[in-house]
C-alpha positions in Angstrom: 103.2 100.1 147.6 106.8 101.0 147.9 107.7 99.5 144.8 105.3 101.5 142.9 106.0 104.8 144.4 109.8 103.8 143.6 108.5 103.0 139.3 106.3 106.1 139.9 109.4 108.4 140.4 111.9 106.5 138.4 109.5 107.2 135.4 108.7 111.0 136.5 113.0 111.2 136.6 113.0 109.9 133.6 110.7 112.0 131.7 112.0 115.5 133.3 116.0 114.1 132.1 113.7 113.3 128.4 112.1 116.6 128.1 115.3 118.7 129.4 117.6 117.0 127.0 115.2 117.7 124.4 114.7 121.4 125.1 118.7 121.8 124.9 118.6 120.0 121.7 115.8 122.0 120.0 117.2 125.6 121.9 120.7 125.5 120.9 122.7 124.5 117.9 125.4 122.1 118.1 128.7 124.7 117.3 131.6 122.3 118.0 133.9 125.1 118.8 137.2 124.1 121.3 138.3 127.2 122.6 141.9 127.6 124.9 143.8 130.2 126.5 146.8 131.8 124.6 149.9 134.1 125.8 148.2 137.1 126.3 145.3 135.3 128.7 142.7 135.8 126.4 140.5 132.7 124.6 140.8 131.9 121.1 139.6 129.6 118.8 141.8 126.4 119.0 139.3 123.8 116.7 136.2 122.7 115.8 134.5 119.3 116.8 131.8 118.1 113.8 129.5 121.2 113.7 126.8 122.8 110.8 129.2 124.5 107.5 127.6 127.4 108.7 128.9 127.8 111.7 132.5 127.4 110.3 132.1 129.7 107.6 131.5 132.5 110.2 134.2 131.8 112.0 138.2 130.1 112.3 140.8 129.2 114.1 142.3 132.1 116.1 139.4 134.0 116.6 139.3 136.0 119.6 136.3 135.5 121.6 135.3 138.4 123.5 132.2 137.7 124.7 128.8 134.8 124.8 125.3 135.5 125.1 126.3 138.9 125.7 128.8 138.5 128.8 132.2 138.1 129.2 134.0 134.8 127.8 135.6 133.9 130.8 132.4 133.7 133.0 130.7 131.1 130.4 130.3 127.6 132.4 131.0 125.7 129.3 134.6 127.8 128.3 135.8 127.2 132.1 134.4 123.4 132.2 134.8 122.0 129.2 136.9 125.0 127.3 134.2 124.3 124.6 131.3 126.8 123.2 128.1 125.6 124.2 124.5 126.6 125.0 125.3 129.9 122.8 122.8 132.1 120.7 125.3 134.7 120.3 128.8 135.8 119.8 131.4 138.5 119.6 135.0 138.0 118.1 137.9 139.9 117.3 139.6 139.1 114.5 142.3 141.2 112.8 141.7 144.2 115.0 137.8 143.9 114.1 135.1 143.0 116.2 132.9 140.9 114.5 129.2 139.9 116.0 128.4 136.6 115.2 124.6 135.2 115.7 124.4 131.4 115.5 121.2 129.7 113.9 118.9 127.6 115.5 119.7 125.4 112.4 118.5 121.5 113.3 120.8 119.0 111.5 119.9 115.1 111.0 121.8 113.8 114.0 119.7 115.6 115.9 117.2 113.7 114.5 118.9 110.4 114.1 120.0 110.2 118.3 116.3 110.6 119.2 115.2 108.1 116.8 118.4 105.7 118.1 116.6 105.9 121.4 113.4 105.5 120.7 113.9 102.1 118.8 116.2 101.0 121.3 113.4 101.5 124.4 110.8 99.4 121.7 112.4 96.7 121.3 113.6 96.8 124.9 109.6 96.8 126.2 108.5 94.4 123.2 111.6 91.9 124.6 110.7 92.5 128.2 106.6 91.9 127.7 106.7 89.1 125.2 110.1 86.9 126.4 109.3 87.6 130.4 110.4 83.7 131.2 114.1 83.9 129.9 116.9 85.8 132.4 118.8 86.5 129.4 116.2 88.0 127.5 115.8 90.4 130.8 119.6 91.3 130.6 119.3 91.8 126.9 116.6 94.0 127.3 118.8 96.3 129.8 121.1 96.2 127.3 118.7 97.9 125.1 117.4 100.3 127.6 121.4 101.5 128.1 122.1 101.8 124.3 118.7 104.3 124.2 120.1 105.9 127.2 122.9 106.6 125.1 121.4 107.6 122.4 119.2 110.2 124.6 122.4 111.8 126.3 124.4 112.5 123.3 122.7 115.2 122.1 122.9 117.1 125.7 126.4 115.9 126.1 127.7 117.7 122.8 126.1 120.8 124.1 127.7 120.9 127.3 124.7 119.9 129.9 126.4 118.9 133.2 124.1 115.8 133.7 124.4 114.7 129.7 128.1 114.4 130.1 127.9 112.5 133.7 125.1 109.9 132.3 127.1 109.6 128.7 130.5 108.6 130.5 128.9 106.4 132.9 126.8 104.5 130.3 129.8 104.1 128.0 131.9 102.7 131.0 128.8 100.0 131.5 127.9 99.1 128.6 130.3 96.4 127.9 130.1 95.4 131.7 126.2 94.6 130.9 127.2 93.2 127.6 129.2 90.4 129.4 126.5 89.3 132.2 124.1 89.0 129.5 126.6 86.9 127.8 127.0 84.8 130.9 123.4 84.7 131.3 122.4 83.5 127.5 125.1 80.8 127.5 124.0 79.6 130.8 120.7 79.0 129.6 121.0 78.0 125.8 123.6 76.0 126.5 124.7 75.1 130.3 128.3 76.7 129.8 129.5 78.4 132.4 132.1 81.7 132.0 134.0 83.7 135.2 131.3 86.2 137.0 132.3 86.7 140.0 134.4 90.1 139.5 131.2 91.4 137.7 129.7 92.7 140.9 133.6 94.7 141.6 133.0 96.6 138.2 129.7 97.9 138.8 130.5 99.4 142.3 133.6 100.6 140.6 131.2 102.3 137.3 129.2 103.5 140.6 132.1 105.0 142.7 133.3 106.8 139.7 130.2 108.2 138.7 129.7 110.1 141.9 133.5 110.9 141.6 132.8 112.5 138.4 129.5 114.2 139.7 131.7 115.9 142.5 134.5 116.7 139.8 132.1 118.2 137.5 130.3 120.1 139.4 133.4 122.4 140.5 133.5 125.7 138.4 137.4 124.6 137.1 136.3 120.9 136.2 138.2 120.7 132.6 141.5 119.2 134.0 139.3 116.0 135.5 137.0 116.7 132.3 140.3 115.6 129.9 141.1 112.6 132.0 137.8 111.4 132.4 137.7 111.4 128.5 140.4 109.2 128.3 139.5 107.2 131.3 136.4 106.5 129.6 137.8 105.6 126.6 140.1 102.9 127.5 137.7 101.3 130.1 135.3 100.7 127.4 138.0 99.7 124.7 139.0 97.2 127.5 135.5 95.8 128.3 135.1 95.4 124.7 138.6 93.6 124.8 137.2 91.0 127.7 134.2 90.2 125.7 136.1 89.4 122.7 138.8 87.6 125.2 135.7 85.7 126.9 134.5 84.5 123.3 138.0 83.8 121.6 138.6 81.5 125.0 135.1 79.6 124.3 135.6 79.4 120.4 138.9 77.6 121.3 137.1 75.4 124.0 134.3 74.0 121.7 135.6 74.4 118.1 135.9 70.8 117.7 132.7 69.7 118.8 130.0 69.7 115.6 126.6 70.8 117.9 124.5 73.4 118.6 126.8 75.1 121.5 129.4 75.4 118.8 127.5 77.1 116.0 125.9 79.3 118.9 129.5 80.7 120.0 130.8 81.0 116.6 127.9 83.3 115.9 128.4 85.3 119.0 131.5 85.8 118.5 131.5 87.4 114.6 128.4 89.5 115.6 130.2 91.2 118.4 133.5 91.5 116.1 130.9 92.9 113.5 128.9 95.4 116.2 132.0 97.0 118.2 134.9 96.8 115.2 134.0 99.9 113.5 133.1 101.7 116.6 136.3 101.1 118.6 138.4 101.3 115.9 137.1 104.1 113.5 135.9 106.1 116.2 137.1 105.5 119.5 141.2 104.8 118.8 141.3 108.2 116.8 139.5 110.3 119.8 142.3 108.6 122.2 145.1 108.8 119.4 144.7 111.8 117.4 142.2 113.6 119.5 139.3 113.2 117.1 137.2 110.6 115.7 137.4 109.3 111.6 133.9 108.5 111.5 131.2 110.1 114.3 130.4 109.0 117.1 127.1 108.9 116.2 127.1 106.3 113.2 129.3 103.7 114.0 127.1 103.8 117.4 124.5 102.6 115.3 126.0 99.4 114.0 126.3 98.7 118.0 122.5 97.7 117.5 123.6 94.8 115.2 124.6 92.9 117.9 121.6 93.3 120.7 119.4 92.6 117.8 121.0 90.0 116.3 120.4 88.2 120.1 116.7 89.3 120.0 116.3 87.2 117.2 118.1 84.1 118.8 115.7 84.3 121.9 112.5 85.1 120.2 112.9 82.4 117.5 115.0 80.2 119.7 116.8 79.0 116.5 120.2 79.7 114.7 121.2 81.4 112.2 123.7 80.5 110.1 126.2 83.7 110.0 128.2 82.5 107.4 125.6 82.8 104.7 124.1 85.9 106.3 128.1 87.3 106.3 128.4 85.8 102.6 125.3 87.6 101.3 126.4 91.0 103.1 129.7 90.5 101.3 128.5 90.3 98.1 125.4 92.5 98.7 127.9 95.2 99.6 130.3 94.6 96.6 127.7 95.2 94.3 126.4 98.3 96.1 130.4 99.8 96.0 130.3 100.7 92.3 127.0 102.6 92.4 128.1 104.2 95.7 130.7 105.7 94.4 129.6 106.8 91.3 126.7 108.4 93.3 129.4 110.3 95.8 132.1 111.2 93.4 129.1 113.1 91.2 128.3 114.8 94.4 131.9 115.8 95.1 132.1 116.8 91.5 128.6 119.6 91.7 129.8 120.4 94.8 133.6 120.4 95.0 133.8 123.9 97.0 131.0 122.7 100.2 132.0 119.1 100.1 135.0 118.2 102.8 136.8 114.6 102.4 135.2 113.5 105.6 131.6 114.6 104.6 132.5 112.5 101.6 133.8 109.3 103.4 130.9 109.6 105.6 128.4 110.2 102.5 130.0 107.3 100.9 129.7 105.0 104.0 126.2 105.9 104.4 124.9 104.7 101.0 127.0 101.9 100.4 124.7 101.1 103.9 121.3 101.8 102.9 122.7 100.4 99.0 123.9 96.7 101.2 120.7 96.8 103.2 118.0 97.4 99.9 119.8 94.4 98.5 120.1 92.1 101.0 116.7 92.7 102.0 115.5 92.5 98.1 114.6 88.6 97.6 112.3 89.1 101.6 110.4 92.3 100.0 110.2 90.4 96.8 108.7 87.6 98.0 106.3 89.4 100.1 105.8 91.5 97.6 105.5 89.4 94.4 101.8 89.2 94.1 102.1 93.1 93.4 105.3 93.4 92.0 105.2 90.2 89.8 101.3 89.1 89.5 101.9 86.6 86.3 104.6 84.9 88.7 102.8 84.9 91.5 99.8 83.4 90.2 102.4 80.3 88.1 103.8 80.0 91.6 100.3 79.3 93.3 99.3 76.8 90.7 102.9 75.1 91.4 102.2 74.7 94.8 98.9 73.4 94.7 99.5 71.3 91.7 102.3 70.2 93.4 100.0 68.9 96.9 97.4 67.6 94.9 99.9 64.9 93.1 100.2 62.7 96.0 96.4 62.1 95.7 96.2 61.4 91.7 95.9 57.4 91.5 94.0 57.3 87.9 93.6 59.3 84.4 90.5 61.3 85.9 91.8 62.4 89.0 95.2 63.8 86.3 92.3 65.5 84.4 90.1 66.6 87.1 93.1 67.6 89.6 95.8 68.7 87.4 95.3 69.0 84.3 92.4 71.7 84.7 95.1 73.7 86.3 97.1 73.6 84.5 94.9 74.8 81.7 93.5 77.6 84.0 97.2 78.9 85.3 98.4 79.1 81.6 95.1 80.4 80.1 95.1 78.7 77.1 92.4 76.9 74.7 92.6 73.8 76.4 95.4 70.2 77.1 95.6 67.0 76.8 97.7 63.8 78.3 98.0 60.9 76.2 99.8 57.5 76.7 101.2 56.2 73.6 100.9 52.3 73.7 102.3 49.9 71.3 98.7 49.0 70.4 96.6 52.3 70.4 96.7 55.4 72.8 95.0 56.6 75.7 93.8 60.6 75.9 92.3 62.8 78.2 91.5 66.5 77.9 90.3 69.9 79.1 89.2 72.7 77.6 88.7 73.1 73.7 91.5 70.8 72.1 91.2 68.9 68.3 92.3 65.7 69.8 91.8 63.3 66.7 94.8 66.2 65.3 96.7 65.4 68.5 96.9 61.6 68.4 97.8 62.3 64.3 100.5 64.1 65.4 102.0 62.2 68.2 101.0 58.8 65.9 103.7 60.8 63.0 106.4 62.1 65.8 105.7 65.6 64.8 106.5 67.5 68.2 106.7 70.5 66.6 103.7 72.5 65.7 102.6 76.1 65.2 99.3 75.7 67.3 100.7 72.9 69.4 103.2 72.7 72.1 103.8 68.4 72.5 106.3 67.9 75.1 107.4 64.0 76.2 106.7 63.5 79.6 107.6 59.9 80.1 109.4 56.6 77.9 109.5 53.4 78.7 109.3 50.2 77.0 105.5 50.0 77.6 104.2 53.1 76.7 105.4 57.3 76.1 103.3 60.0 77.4 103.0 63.5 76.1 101.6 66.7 77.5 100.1 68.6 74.9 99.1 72.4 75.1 96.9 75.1 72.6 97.8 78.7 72.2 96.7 80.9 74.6 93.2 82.4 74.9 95.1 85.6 73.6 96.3 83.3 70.4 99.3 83.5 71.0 102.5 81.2 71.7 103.4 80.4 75.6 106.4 83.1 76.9 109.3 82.1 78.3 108.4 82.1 82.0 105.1 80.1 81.0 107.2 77.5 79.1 109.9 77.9 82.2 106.8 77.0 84.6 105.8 74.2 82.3 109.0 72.5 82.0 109.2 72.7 86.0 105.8 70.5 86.2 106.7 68.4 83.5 109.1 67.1 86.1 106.3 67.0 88.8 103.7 65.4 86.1 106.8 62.5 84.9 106.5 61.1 88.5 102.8 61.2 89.1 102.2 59.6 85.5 104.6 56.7 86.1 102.8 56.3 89.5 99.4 56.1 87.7 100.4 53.4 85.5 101.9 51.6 88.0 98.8 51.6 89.8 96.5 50.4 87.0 99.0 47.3 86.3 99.4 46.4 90.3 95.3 47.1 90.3 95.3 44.0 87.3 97.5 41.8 88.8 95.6 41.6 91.9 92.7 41.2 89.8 94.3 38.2 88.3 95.3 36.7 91.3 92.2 37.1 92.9 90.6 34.4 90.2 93.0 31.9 91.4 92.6 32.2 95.0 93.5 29.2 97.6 91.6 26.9 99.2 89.4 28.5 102.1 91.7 27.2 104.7 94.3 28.9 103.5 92.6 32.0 102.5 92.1 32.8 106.0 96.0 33.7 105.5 95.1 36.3 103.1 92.5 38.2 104.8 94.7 41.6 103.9 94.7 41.0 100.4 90.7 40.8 99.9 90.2 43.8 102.3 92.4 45.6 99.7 91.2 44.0 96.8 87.4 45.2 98.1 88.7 48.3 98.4 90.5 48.7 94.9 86.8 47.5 93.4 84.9 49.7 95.8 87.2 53.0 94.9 86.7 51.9 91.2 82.6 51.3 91.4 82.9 55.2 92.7 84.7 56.2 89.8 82.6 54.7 87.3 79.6 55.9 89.0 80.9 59.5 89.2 82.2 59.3 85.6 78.5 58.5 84.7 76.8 60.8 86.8 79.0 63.7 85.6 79.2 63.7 81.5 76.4 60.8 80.4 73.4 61.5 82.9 74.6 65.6 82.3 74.7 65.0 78.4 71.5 63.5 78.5 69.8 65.8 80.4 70.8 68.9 78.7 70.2 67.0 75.1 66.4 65.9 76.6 65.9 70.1 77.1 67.7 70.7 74.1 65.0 68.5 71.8 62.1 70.1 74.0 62.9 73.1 73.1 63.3 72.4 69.5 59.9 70.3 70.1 58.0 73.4 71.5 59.6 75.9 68.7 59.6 73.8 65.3 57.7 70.5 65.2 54.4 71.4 64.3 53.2 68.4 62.7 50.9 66.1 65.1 52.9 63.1 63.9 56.5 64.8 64.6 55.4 65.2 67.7 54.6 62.0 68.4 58.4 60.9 67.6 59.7 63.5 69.3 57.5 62.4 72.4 58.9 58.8 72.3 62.2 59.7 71.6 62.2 62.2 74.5 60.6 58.9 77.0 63.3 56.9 75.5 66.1 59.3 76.8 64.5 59.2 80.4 64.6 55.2 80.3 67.7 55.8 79.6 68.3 58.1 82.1 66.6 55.9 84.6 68.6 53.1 84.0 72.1 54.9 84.5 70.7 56.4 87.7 69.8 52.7 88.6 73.4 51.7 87.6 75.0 55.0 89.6 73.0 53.4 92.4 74.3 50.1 92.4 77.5 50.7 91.7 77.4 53.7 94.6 75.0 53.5 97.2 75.7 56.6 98.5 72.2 56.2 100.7 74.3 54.0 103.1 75.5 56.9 105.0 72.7 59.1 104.8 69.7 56.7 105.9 70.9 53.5 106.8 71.6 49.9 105.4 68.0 48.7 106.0 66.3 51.7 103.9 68.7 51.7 101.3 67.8 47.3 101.1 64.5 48.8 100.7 65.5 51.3 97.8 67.2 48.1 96.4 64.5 45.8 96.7 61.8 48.2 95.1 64.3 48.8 92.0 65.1 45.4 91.5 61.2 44.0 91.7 60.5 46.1 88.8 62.9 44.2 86.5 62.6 40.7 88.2 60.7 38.2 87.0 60.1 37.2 90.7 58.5 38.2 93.8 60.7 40.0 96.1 60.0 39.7 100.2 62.8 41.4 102.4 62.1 41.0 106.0 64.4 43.5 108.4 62.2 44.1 111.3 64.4 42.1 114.0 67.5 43.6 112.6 67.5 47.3 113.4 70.9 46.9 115.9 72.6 46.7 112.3 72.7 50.4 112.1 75.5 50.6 114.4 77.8 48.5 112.6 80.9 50.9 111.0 80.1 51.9 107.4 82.5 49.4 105.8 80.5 46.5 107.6 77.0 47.8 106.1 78.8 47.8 102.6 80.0 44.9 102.2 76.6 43.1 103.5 74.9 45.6 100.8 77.4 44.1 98.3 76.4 40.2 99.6 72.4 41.5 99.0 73.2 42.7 96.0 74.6 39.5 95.0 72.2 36.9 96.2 69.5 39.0 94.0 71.9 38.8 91.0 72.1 35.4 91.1 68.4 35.0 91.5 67.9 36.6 88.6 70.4 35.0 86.6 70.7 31.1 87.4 67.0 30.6 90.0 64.0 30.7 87.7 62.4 31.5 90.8 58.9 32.9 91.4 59.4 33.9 95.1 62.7 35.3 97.0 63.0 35.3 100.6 65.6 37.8 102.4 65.5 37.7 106.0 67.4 40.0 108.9 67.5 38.3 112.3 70.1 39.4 115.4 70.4 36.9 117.7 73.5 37.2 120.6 75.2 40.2 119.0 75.3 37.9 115.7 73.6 38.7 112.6 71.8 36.1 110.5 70.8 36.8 106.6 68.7 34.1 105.6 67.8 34.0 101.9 65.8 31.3 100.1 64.0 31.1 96.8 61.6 28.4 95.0 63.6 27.9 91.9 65.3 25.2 90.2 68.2 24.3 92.9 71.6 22.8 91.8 73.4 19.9 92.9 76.1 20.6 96.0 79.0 19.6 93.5 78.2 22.4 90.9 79.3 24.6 93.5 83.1 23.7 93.1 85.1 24.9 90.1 88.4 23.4 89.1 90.2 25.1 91.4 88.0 23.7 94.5 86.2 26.9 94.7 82.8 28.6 94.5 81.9 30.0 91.4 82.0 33.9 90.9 79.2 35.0 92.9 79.6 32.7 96.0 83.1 33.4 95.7 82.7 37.0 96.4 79.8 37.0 99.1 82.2 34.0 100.9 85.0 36.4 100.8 83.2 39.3 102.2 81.8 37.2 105.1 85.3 35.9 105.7 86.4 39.5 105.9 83.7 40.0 108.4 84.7 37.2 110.3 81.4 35.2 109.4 80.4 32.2 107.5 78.2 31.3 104.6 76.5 28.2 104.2 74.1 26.6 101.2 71.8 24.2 100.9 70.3 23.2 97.4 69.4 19.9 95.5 67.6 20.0 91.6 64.0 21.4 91.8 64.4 22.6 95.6 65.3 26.0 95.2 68.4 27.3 97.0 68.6 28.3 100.6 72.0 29.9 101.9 72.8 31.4 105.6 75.1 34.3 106.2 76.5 34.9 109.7 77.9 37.5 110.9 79.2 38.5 114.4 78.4 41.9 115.0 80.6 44.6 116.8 79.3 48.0 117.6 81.7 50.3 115.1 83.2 47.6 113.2 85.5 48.2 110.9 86.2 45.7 107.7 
């Protein structure tokens, strides 16, 4: 309860001090004027602070001021405090024996402006840090930094005007701020890092920054408060100047400390240190060293307090990424970001000093100069981030080449064969560059190999690449890949608009050329291991030591499965579609021409010749892909099987699963490869058994499967099935395999005019995996 009555009136404080500052801002104009007391006891002009042109074009330097706001000079609080002119809507001077009334404008300038928007950034990113980071000390110091730098920001305006709380508040922030600077530092590189700097005199300055800001309420409040006023400046001054000094001190020391040691702690001080060097240089030297030297700043107050925020922010980033940056790039690209802005910068102020040579002081120009060689530095360092972002808006033909690059460029780990290159990337690269259509061919020493998309002469192509002629006006041929086996070459049309490619196309192209080289070489690669394996796999070992190679046939079944999907695919998507539309294409001509009864009996049997056709690659698609293996099961799809197979079979066909229904939770792989062995025995039936009955049966007995098959044919003698290796022939070899893979067995029986019976066992595991 206490503490919320404590936030309740902290934040009603707080909002009285805002709205109070802001009526002094918004009632009175800033005039700047510095007045003193000369022989005769009466106040004069002595200077003017930065104030609005108009102001000093109504006035000078030796005016006599007679009166403020209509009373005498002498009784105003801001002439006998602060032996400024403040909080004034109206003047009269005397100036060469001639009184002169002066009314000042309520004329709002941008610093106005600028101090309120300071703060108001400042508070934020000093709610967004204290809401989102609430775990990290630092982060909570960091944030008080920000709420003091706002603070700041929302005296100064009050302070130049001569409020008696502005000028309290701004002298005691300044005297802190570097105070609070320093236990965040302590706090950050205790908890990034574990190092520990001196703290313990940090609780003696802020009872000191305390004591003296009731001191200077007491001094202030006195009706004759200038002569503490003019110290208090100075003390000011030189306390922050030497806080500043003790950060940079405290920094220098830990640079020293760890500039040896090549880790994170070292990178993370190094960066500290230039971004406080970077934040405080150009306010303590171009601002605060002139007020203590000369009496007056070179650049206000007000600006180089700005480039203060660099630093808090540049911590912000460190805490909310938790991640470096590296500062000398980011110094780098401000260097040369800010060399390039210099000559348009001053081209840009000397043509203003040049139109307006009689309003236009040096400083205004420095200041003018400094300003846009700012926003000029910031625009082009930020340029390649807005880009980017950007680019799809700015640069659509880019950002659409750039898209394609990137997904061209994930999709080539997954090309192993010349349809996936067409399917995957070439058809982008056709779409990306809009043109008629592509083509990859190898060039072998005895023919080539070509694949295509789009609309492409490629009996021209092959021509062309068979005469070397890389240069054509409809063509661009560009060599991907030589070797002493075989060239490839990547072929594009004109564009859909007939023309050539442009130069960022052909720039784009020659970037996945270099892509494409890699992924080709990996293709062919692929196809000759793929043959080799195939070779070896005809001269297999004895089975005793085949049990050795168990990997190899797992991957060898693989490479033929992947490939029995390719083909399939291959046939489903351009034969089976060719046919199809060409069977609508002659109904249609049948319906609309053929009128002749005896036409139309052609056309008819052509028309039932295309769906045999048909039929017989869906048959093939099916054997070589059973894709009904995940969608119904093993023992329906054996039943699909069976009741294609017995109407081209010479023989009667009985498949018997009704025992074997715990098959259904064997992994996919398992089913597949005893599909595959199914498969087989009915092959063989049809090829070698002159059967006129087949007999396929299912049993599970003790978690082991049995696969009986026996047919009525002709038999063989047990030494036919050895080869001269000492192996089974094709067939056997392969449903052998595939039950070795499955840990099982297969046994025959046969003898001449007996038929053939062989036994498959299998032990079965519930998810198994080949």
């Amino acid at each position: 309860m206490k503490k919320a009555f404590l936030i309740s009136a902290g934040t009603l404080l707080f909002l009285l001090i805002q709205f109070w500052f802001l009526f002094l801002t918004f009632r009175y104009p800033h005039t700047g004027i510095l007045v003193k007391m000369d022989a005769s006891n009466e106040w004069v002009i002595k200077g003017f602070e930065e104030s609005d042109a108009s102001i000093r074009e109504k006035l000078t330097i030796g005016d006599r001021i007679i009166s403020l706001n209509h009373k005498p000079t002498q009784d105003h609080f801001s002439v006998k405090k602060w032996r400024t002119v403040d909080q004034v809507d109206h003047m009269v001077i005397e100036r060469e024996d001639q009184m002169i009334e002066v009314v000042l404008e309520k004329s709002r300038s941008p610093m106005d402006y600028l101090s309120f928007i300071g703060e108001a950034i400042c508070f934020v990113i000093a709610g967004y840090i204290l809401f989102t980071m609430r775990g990290s000390k630092s982060a909570s110091y960091l944030a008080i930094v920000f709420l003091q730098i706002g603070l700041i920001f929302m005296t100064l305006q009050a302070s130049i005007r001569g409020d008696f709380m502005g000028k309290v508040l701004m002298s005691s922030l300044m005297m802190a701020l570097p105070v609070i600077f320093y236990h965040f530092l302590h706090a950050f590189f205790l908890e990034k890092g574990n190092v520990r700097t001196p703290n313990r005199f940090l609780g003696t300055l802020y009872a000191a920054i305390i004591l003296t800001t009731f001191l200077r309420m007491g001094f202030f409040v006195t009706s004759e408060a200038y002569p503490y006023y003019a110290i208090n400046t100075t003390i000011t001054i030189i306390v922050f100047l030497s806080g500043i000094g003790l950060n940079i001190y405290m920094m220098t020391s830990l640079l020293i400390t760890y500039r040896n040691m090549n880790n994170a702690i070292s990178t993370l001080i190094k960066t500290v240190w230039i971004s406080i060097l970077i934040s405080f240089f150009p306010f303590a030297v171009l601002s605060f060293l002139p007020i203590l030297l000369f009496g007056k700043p070179w650049v206000s107050t007000l600006y180089t307090s700005i480039i203060v925020t660099f630093f808090p922010l540049s911590f912000t980033y460190l805490i909310a990424t938790k991640q470096l940056f590296d500062i000398h790039i980011v110094l780098r690209r401000l260097m040369l970001t800010s060399l390039i802005a210099l000559i348009p910068s001053l081209l840009i102020v000397g043509f203003n000093a040049i139109i307006f040579q009689n309003e236009i002081t040096i400083i205004q120009a420095t200041v003018l100069f400094w300003l846009i060689l700012l926003v000029f530095s910031i625009v082009l360092y930020g340029l390649e981030y807005f880009t980017t972002r950007l680019e799809r808006i700015m640069f659509p033909r880019k950002y659409v080449l750039q898209s394609a690059l990137n997904k061209i460029a994930k999709s080539l780990g997954a090309v192993t064969s010349l349809r996936e290159l067409k399917d995957i990337i070439l058809v982008d690269i056709v779409s990306a560059l809009q043109v008629h259509g592509g083509a990859i061919l190898f060039r072998y020493k005895d023919g080539n190999e070509l694949i295509s998309e789009g609309t492409i002469d490629l009996v021209e192509v092959e021509e062309l690449i068979s005469m070397n002629r890389v240069e054509h006006p409809s063509y661009l041929i560009y060599e991907v890949n030589s070797n002493e086996e075989y060239t490839s070459y990547l072929i594009m049309t004109r564009k859909k608009t007939n023309t050539l490619l442009g130069l960022e196309d052909v720039q784009w192209l020659n970037l996945i050329i270099n892509y494409l080289s890699v992924s080709l070489e990996n293709v062919f690669l692929i196809r000759k291991l793929t043959m080799k394996l195939e070779q070896l796999a005809a001269q297999m070992p004895s089975e005793q030591e085949a049990q050795d190679l168990t990997w190899f046939r797992k991957l060898l079944f693989e490479l033929q499965e992947k490939e029995r999907v390719r083909i399939a695919t291959d046939i489903h998507d351009t034969t089976m579609q060719d046919l199809f539309f060409l069977k609508r294409r002659l109904s249609s001509i049948l319906d609309r021409y053929v009128k002749a009864d005896e036409d139309k009996q052609s056309m008819s049997g052509l028309m039932d010749y295309l769906e045999v056709i048909h039929s017989n690659l869906r048959q093939s698609c099916f054997e070589l892909y059973p894709h009904l293996l995940h969608e119904i099961g093993l023992l329906q799809t054996l039943d699909k099987l069976i009741e294609q197979e017995q109407a081209a079979s010479a023989f009667t066909i009985v498949l018997s699963t009704e025992k074997a229904g715990a098959v259904e939770r064997c992994s996919l792989d398992t089913k597949r490869h005893i599909f595959r062995m199914v498969q087989e025995l009915l092959n063989n039936a049809k090829k070698h058994s002159r059967a006129e009955r087949v007999d396929i049966e299912f049993n599970i007995v003790n978690f082991t499967l049995y696969v009986l098959y026996k047919d009525d044919g002709i038999g063989f003698e047990p030494l036919q099935l050895n080869n001269q290796n000492g192996l089974f022939g094709i067939g056997m070899e392969q449903m052998r395999t595939r039950s070795l893979l499955l840990s099982g067995k297969l046994e025959v029986e046969s003898s001449l005019g007996n038929g053939v019976s062989i036994q498959i066992t299998l032990p079965l595991q519930e998810g198994r995996v080949a």
